[in-house]
N, C-alpha and C positions, 0 to 999 in steps of 0.2 A: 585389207589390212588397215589402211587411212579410218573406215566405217568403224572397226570393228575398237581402234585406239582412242577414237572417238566416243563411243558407248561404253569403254571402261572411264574414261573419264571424266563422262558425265556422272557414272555413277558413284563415280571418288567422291566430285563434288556436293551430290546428294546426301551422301553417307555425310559428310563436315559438317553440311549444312544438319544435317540432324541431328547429329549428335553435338554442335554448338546449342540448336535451340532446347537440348535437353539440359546442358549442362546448365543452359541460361537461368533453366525452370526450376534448379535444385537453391535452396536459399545457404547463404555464405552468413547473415546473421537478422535474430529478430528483435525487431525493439519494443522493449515494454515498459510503459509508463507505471509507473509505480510510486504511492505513499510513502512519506520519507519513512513512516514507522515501521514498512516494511524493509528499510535497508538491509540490516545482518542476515534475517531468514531467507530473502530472495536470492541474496547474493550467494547463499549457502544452495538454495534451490539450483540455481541460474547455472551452478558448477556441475552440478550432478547432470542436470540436464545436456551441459557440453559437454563432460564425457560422453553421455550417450549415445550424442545423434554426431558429433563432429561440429556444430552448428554454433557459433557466436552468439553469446545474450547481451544485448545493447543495454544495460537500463539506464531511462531517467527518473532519478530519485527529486522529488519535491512536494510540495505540499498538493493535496488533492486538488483543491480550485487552483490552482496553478500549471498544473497539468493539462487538464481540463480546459482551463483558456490558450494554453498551446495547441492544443488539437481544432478547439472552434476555430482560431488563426492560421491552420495549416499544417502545421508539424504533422508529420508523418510517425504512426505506431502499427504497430502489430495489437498488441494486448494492454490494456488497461486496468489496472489494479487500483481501486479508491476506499481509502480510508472510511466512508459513507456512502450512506445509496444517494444523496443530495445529489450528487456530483456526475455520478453515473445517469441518472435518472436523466438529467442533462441533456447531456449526451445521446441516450436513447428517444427522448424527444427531439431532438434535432436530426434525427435519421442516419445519425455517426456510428452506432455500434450494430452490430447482428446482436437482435435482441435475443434470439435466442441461445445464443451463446453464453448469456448472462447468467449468474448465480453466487450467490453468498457463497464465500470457502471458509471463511472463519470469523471470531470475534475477539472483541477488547476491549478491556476495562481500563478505567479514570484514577489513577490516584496521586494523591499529594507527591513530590519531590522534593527534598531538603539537602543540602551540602553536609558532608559529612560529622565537620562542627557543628552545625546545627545553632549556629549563634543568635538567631532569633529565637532558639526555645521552642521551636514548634513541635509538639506532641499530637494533634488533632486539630477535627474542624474547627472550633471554638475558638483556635490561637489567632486562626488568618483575623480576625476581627481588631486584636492587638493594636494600638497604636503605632505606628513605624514600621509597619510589617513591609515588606516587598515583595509585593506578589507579582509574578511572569503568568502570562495566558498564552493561547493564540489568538489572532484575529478571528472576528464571528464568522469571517467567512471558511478558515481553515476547519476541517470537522474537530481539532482536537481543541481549539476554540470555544467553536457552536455545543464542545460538548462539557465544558467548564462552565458556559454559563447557565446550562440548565440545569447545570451540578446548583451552583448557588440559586437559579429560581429556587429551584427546588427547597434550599435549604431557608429559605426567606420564605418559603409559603410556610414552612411549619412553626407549631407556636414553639419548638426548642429555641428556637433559631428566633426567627423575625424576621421582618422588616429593617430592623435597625443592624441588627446583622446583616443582613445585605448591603447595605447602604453604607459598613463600615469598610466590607470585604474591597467593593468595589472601590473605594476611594483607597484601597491601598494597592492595587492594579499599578506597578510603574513601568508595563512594556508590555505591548502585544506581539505574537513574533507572527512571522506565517509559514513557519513549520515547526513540528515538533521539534526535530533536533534544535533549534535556534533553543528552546525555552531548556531543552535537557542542558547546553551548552552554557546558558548563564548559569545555572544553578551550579553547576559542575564549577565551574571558574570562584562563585560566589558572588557573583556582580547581585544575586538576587535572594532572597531568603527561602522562599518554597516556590511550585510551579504545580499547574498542572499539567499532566501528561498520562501518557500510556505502561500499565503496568510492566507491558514488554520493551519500554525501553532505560530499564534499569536493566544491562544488559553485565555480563559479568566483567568486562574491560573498564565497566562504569563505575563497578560495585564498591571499588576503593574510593571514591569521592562524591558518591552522594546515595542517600537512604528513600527509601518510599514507607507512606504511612496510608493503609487501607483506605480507602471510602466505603463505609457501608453500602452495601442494597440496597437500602431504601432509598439512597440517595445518589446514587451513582446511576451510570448510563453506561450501555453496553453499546459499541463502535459497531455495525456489522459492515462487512467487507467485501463487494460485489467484484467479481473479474469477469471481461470480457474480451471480445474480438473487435475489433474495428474495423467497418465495412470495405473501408481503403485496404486495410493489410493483402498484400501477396500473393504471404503463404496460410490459409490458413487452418490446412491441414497442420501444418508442424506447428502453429498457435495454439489450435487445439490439443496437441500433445503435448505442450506445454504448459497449459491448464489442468489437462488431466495428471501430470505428476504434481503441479501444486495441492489438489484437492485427492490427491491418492495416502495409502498410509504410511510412505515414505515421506510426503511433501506436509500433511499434519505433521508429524512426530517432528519434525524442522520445525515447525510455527509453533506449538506447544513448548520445544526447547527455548523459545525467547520471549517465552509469554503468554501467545496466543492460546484463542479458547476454541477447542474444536466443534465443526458443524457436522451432521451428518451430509453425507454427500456419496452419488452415484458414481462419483469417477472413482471411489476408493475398491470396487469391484468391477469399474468398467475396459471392457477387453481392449484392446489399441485399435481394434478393427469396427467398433462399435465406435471409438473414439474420434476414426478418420471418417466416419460415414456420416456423422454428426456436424463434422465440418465443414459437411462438404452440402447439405442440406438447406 
């Protein structure tokens, strides 16, 4: 009787112990680093995704280089979403991400931002030139930054433009932020006259206090947008299922609702089971 209370109770404690170390293995939530300019559409994503699974979405929203040096210093993620390949590229060089979990999910376009008054008058490129203008960037290190100023390279190499158009633009630079929302924020306020920024974050909350005025093609720069896994992360089966609804045709039609330009991409017909085999690879 003693043997027999003994072997049921070894095996009670078996059975605990296993089913602790399973529950240990199920993830309570994932963290993903994320471009500030994907704030509204992620956070739209991030919902649908936690009704799905039951699963917590952590994000931290910031500027891509800023991310990016969180992680080289330790910070702990799951998934990494960057405004550029700059940034990711990174990272993939320092043996931080599973490179092959990498891929563009989508793009983004540059255009002017002006407060609703518009008291500088700005209609086009031409104006930034203006004497007194107030122009907001980001830092060269942020992508939406590095991507204003290849805007005006760009527009100083051409004979429209100049030289001397650039040379005015830039002297009228009075803030560099280091993320997008900082530069949508002055303008919005008025502290600034126009800014550059991302098509998608003249967002409809926004639409009442500040306008956007095209950049042409020729002159504009398209943002592409790399996500991936991080070698550190956990889980990254359920990372990967989190990528795959970013880049699926529910997780586009959310990024095209805020701007975003869509990529073609495999997750948009990839099966969950294809999806988890891939993570696990």
């Amino acid at each position: 009787m003693i043997v027999k209370r003994i072997f049921v109770s070894a095996l009670a404690v078996m059975f605990l112990t296993v089913a602790a170390g399973f529950c240990a293995e199920q993830p309570k939530e994932l963290t993903v680093f994320t471009a500030a300019s994907l704030t509204g559409a992620f956070g739209e994503i991030g919902q649908i995704y936690e009704n799905e699974t039951n699963i917590d979405v952590v994000f931290n929203f910031d500027g891509s280089q800023v991310l990016r040096t969180q992680i080289d210093n330790g910070a702990y993620a799951d998934v990494f979403a960057s405004a550029n390949t700059k940034q990711m590229n990174a990272l993939k060089a320092e043996e931080l991400m599973n490179n092959s979990s990498v891929s563009i999910f989508t793009r983004n376009k540059i255009s002017l931002i002006i407060p609703k008054d518009n008291p500088a008058e700005i209609k086009n490129l031409t104006d930034l030139a203006k004497p007194g203008v107030k122009i907001v960037i980001g830092t060269k290190d942020v992508p939406v930054g590095d991507y204003a100023i290849q805007i005006i390279n760009k527009l100083g190499n051409d004979s429209a433009y100049g030289p001397e158009y650039k040379k005015k633009v830039m002297d009228n630079i009075v803030s560099q932020e280091t993320t997008v929302s900082h530069v949508v924020t002055k303008i919005a306020l008025g502290e600034a006259d126009v800014g550059f920024a991302y098509v998608s974050d003249v967002t409809e909350d926004l639409a009442g206090k500040v306008d956007k005025i095209e950049i042409p093609d020729e002159y504009n720069v398209i943002g592409q947008y790399p996500i991936g896994i991080l070698k550190e992360s956990k889980y990254p089966v359920e990372s990967e299922e989190f990528i795959n609804l970013v880049e699926s045709e529910r997780g586009r039609s959310v990024l095209e609702k805020y701007g975003f330009e869509p990529v073609e991409s495999p997750a948009a017909t990839a099966t969950p089971s294809a999806a988890a085999a891939k993570a696990t690879t």
